[in-house]
MOPAC internal coordinates of N, CA, C and O (Angstrom, degrees):
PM7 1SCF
backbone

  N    0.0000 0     0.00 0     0.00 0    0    0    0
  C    1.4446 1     0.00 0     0.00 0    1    0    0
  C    1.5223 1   107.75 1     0.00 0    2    1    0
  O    1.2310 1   113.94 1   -44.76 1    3    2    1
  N    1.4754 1   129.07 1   135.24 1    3    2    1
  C    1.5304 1   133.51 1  -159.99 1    5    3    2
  C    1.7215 1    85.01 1  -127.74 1    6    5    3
  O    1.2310 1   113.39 1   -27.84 1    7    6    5
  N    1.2184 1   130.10 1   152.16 1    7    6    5
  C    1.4907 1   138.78 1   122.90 1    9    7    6
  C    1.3550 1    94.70 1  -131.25 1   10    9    7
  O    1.2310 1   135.84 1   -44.06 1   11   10    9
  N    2.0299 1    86.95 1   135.94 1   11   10    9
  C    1.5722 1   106.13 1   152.40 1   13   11   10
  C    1.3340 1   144.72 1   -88.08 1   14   13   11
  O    1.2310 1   120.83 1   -49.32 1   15   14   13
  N    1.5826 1   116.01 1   130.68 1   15   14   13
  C    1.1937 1   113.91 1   176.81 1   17   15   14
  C    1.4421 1   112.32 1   -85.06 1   18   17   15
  O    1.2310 1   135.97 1   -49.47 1   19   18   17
  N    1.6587 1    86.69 1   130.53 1   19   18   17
  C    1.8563 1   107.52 1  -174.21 1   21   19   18
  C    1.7391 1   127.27 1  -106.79 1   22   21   19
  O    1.2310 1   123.16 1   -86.51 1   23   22   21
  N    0.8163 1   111.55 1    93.49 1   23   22   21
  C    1.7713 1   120.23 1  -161.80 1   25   23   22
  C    1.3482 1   110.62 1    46.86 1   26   25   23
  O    1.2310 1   138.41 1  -103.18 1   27   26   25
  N    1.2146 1    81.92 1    76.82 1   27   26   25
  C    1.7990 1   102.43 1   179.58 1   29   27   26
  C    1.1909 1   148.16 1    10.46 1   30   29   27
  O    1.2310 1   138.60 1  -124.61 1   31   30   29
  N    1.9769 1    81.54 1    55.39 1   31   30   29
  C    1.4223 1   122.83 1  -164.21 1   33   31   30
  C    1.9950 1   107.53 1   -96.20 1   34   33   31
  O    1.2310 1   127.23 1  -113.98 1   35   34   33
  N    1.4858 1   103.70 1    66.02 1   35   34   33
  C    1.4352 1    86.89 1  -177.36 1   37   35   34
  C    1.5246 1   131.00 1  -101.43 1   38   37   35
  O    1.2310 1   123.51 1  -165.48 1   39   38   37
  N    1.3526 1   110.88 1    14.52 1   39   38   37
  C    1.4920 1   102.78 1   152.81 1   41   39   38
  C    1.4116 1   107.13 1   -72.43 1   42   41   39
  O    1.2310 1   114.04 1   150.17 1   43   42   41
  N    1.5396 1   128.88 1   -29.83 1   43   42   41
  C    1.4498 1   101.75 1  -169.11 1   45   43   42
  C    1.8643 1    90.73 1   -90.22 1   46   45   43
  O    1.2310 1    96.97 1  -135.87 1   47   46   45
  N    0.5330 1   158.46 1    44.13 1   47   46   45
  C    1.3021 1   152.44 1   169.81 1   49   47   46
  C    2.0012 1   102.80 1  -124.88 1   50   49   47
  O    1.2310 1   116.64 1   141.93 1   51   50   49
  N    1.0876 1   123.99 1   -38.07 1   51   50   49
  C    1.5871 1   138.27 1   143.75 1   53   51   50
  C    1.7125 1   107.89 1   -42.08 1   54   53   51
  O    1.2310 1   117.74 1   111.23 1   55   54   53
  N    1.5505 1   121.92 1   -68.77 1   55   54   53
  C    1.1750 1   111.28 1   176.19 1   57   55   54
  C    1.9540 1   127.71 1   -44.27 1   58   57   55
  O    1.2310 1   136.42 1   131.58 1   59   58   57
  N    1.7612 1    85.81 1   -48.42 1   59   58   57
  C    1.2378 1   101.70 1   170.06 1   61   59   58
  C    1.5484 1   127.04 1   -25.03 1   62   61   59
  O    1.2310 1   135.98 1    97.87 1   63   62   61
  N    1.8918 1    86.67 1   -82.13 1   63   62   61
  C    1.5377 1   113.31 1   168.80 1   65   63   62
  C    1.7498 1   109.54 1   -29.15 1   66   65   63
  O    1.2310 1   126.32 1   115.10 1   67   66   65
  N    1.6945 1   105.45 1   -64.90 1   67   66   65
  C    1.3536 1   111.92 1  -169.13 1   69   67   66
  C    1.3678 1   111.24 1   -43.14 1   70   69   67
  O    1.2310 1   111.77 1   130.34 1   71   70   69
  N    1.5589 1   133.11 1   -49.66 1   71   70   69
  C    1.1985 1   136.26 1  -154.27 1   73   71   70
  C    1.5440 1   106.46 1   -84.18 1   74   73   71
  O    1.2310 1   120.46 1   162.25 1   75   74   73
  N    1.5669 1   116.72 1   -17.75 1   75   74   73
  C    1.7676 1   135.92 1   158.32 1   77   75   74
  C    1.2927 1   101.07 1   -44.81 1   78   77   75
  O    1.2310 1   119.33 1   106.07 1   79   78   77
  N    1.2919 1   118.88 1   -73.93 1   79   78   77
  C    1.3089 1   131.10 1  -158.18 1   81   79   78
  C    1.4467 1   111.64 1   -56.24 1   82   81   79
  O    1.2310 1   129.61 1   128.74 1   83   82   81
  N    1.2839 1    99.08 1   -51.26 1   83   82   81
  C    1.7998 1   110.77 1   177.59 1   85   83   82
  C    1.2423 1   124.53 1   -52.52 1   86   85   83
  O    1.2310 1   124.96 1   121.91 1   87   86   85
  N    1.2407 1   108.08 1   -58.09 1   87   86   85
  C    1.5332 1   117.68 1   165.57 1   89   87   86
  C    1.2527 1   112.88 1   -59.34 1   90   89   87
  O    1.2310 1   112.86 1   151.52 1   91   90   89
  N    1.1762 1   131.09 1   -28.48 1   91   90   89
  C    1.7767 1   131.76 1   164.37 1   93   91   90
  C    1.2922 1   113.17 1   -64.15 1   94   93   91
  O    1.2310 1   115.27 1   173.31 1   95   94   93
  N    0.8939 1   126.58 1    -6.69 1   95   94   93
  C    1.6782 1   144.03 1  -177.74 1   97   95   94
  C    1.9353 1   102.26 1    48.05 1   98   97   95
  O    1.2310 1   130.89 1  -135.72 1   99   98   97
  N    1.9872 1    96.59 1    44.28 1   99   98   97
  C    1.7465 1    81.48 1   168.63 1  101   99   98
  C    1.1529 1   117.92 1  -101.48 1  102  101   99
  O    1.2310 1   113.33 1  -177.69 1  103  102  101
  N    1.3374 1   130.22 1     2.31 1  103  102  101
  C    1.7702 1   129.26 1   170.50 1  105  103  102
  C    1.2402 1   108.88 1   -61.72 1  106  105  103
  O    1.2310 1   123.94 1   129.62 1  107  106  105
  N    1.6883 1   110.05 1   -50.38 1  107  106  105
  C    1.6552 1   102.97 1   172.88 1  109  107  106
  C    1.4604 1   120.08 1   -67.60 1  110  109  107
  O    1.2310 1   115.77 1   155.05 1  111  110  109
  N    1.3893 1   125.63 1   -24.95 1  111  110  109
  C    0.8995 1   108.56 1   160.64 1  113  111  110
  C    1.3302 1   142.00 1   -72.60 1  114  113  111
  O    1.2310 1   126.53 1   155.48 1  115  114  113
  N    1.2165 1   105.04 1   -24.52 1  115  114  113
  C    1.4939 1   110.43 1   173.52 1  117  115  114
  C    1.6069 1   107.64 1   -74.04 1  118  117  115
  O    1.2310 1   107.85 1   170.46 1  119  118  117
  N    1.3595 1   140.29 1    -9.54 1  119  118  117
  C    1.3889 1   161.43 1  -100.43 1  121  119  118
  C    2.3302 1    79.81 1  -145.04 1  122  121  119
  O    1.2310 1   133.47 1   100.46 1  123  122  121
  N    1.1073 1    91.57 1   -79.54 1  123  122  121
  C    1.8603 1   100.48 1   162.35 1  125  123  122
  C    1.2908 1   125.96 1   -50.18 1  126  125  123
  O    1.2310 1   127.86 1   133.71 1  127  126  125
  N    1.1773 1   102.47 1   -46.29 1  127  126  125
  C    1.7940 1    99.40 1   175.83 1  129  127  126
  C    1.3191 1   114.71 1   -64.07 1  130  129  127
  O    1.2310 1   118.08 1   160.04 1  131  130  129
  N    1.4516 1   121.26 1   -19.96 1  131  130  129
  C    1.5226 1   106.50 1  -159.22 1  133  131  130
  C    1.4944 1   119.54 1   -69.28 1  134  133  131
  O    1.2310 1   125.19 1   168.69 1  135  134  133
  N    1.1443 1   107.64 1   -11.31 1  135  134  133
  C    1.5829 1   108.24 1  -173.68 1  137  135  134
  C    1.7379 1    97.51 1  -134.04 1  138  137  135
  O    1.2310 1   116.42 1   -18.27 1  139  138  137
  N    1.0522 1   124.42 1   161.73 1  139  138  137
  C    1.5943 1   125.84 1   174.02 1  141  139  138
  C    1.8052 1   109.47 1   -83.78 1  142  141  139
  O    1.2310 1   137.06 1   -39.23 1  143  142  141
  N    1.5086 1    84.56 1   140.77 1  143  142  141
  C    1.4706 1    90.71 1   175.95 1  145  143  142
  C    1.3919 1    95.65 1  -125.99 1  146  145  143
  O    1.2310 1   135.80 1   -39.67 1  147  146  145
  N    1.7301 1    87.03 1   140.33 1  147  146  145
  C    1.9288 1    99.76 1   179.49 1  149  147  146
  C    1.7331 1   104.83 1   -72.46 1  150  149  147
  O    1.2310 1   123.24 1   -32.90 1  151  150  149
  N    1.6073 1   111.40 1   147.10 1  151  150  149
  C    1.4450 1   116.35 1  -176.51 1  153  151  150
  C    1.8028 1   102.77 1   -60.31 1  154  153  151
  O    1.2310 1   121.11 1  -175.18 1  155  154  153
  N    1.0369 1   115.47 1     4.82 1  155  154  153
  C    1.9394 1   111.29 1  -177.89 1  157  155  154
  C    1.5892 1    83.63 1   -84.48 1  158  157  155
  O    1.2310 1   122.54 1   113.74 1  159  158  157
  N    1.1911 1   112.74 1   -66.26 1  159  158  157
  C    1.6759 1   128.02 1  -166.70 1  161  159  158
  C    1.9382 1   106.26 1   -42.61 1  162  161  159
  O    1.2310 1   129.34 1   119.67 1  163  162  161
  N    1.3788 1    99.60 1   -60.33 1  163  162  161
  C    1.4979 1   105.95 1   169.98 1  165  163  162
  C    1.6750 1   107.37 1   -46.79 1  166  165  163
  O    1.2310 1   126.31 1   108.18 1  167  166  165
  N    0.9495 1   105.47 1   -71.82 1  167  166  165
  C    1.6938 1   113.14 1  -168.49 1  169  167  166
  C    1.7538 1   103.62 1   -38.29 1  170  169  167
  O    1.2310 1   119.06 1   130.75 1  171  170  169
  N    1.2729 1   119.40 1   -49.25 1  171  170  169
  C    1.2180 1   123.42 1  -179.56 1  173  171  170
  C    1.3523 1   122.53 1   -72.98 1  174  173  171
  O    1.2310 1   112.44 1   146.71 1  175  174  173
  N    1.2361 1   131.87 1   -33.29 1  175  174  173
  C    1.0925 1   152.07 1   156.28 1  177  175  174
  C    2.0028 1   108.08 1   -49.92 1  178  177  175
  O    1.2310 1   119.28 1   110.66 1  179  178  177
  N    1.2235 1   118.98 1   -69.34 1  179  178  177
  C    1.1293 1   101.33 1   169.45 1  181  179  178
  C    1.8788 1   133.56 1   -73.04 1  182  181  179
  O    1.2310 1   130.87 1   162.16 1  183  182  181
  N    1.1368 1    96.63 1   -17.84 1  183  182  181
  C    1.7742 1   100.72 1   162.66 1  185  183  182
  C    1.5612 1   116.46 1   -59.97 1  186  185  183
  O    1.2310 1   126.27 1   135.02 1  187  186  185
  N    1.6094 1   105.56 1   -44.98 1  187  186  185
  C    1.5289 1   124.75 1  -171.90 1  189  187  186
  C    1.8706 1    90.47 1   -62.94 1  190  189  187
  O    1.2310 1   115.00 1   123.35 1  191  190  189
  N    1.6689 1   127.08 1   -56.65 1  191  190  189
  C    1.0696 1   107.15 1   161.07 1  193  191  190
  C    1.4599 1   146.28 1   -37.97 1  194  193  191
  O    1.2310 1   122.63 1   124.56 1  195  194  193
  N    1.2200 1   112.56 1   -55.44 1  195  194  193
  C    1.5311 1   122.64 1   164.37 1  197  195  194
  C    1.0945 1   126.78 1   -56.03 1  198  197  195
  O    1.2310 1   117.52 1   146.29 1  199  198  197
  N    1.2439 1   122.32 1   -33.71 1  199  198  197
  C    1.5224 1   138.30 1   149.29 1  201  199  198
  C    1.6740 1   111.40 1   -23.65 1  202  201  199
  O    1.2310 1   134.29 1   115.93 1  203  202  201
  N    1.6770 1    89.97 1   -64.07 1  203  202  201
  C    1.5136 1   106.26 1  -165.01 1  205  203  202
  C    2.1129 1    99.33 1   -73.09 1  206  205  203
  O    1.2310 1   116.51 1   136.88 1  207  206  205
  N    1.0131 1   124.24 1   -43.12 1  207  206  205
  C    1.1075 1   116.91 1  -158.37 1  209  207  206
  C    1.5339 1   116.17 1   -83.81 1  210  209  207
  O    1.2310 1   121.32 1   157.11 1  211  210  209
  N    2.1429 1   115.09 1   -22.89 1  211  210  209
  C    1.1494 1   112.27 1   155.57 1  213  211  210
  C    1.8348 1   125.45 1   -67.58 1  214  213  211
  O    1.2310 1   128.96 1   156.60 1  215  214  213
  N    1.4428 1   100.35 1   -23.40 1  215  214  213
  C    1.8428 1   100.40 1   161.18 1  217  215  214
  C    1.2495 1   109.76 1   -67.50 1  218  217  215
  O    1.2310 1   117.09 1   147.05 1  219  218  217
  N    1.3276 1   123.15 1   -32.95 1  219  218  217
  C    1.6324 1   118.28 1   173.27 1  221  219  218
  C    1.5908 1   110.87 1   -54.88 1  222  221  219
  O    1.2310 1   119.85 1   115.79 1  223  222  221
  N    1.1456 1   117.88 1   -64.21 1  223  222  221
  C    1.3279 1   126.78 1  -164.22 1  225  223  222
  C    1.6594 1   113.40 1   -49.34 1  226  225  223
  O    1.2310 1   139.09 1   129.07 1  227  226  225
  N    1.7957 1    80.60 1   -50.93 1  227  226  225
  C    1.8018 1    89.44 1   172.04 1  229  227  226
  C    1.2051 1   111.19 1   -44.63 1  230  229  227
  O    1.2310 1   117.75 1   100.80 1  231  230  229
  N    1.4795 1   121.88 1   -79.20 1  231  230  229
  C    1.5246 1   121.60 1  -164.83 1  233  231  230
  C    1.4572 1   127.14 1   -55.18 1  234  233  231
  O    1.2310 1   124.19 1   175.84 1  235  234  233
  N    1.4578 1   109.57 1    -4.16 1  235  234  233
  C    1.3435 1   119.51 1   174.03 1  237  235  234
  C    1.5479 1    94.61 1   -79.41 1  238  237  235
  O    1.2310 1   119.11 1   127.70 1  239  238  237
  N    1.4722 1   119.31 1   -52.30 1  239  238  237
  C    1.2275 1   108.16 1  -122.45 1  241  239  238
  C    2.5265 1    81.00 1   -91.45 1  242  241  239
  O    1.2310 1   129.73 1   169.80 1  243  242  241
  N    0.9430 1    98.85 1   -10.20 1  243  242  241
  C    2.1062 1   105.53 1   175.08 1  245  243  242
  C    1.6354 1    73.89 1   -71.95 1  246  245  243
  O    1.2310 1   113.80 1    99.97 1  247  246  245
  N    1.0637 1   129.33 1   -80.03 1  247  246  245
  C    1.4748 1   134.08 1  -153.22 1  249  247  246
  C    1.3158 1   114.66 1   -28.66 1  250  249  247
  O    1.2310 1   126.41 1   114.96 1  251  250  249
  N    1.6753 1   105.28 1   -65.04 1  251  250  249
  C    1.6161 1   107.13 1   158.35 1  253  251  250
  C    1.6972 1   123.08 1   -38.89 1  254  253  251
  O    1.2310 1   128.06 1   116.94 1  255  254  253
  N    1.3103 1   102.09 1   -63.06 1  255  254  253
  C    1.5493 1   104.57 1  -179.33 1  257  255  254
  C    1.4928 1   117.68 1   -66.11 1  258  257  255
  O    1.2310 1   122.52 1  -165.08 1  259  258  257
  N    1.6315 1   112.78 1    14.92 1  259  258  257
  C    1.3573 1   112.71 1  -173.95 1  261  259  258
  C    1.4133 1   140.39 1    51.91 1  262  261  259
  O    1.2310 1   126.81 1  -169.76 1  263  262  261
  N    1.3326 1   104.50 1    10.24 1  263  262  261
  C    1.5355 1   117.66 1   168.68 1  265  263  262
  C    1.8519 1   111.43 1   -68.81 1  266  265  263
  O    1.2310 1   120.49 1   -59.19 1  267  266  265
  N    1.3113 1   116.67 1   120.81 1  267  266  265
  C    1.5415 1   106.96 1   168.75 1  269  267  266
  C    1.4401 1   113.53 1   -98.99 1  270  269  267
  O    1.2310 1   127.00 1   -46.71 1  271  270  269
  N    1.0363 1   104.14 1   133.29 1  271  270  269
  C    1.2943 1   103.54 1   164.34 1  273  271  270
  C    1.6239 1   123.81 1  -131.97 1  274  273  271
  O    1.2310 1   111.11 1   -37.46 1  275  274  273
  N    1.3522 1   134.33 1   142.54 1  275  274  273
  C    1.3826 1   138.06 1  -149.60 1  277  275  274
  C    1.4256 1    96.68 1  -163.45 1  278  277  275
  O    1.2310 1   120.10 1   180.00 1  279  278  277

């Protein structure tokens, strides 16, 4: 990952960087690493994700087909 510094403008080249990182999703990751998580905790943690992202898909995919539901 590169940001350039532009007439020796480096807070915005810091902002830059910052908004890299974020969207790379490594603050949260570094955010998880800091302490150990037992593989029970992991395991649940990413199911609890998948959980969440096949309800995502679903409600996109009624949305498309124009079904509402509430």
């Amino acid at each position: 990952m590169q940001v350039s510094v532009r007439d020796n403008n480096v807070d915005q080249a810091l902002r830059a960087m910052k908004k890299k990182l974020q969207r790379e999703g490594v603050d949260r990751e570094m955010k998880r690493r800091r302490f150990y998580e037992k593989p029970s905790e992991k395991r649940a943690r990413e199911q609890a994700a998948a959980v969440r992202r096949a309800r995502k898909l679903e409600r996109k995919r009624l949305e498309r087909d124009g079904v509402v539901m509430r």
